[in-house]
N, C-alpha and C positions, 0 to 999 in steps of 0.2 A: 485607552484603546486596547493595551492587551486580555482586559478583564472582557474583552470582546472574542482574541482570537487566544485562546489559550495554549496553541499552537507555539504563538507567537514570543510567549511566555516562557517557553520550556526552553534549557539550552541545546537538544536535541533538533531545536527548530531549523531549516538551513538561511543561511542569509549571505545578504549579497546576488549579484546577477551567475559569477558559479555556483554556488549553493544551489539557487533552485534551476540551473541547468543541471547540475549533478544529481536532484532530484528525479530531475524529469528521466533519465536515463536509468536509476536506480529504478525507478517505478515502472519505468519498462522492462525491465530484468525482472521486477519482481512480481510482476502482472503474468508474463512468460513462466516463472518457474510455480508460482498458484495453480495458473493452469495444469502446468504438468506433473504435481502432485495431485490432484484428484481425479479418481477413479473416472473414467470413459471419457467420452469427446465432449468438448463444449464446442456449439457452433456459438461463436460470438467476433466479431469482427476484431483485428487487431489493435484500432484505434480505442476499441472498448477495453480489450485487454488492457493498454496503456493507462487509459484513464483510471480506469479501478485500481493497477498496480502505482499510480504514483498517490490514491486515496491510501493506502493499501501501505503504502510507505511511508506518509505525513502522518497515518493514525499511528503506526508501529512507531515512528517517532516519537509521537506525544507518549503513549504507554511504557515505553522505555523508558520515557525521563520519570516516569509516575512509578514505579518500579527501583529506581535507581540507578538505571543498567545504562544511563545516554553516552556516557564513554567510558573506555577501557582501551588500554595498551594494543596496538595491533588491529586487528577486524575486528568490528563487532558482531558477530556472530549473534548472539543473542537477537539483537536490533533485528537481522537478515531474518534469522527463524519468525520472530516475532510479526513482523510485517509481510513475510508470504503468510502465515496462517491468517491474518486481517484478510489480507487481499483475496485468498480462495472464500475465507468466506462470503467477500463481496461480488464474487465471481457467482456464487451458489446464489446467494438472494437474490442479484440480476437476471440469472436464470428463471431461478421462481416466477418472479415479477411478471418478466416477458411472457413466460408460458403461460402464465394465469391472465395475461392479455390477449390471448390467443397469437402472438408473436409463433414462430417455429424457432426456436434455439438452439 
């Protein structure tokens, strides 16, 4: 099964019901702080935010541990960096995406 979810695999993965509640809030933080690093407004709804920034946080997850960076003494810092630049850029392609559907974003 993990050669399925290779998420699942990494020890950067969260596990257990706080884990991925602590996910879910982490991804919201880091959906918020995506946004608020790239340049002008995004019109995207908060719930979108959220969703990309916990994608946004499970992929910074896996590339950390692919890296070697999934823990370290204190914050991981690294992790945080890593996982807002995932996330705006899933912020940017959603944008794309919608616009080229003729969505208004």
């Amino acid at each position: 099964m993990t050669e399925l979810l290779p998420l699942a695999a990494s020890s950067c993965a969260p596990s257990g019901v706080g884990g991925w509640i602590g996910t879910i809030i982490f991804g919201a933080v880091i959906g918020v702080l995506a946004r608020l690093v790239l340049p002008g407004r995004q019109s995207i709804s908060m719930v979108v935010t959220v969703v990309l920034g916990i994608l946004g946080a499970l992929i910074g997850y896996w590339l950390s541990a692919q890296i070697g960076v999934c823990t370290t003494s204190g914050i991981d810092w690294l992790r945080w960096i890593i996982s807002i630049i995932v996330a705006a850029v899933l912020v940017v392609i959603y944008e794309r995406v919608m616009a080229g559907r003729g969505h208004r974003v």
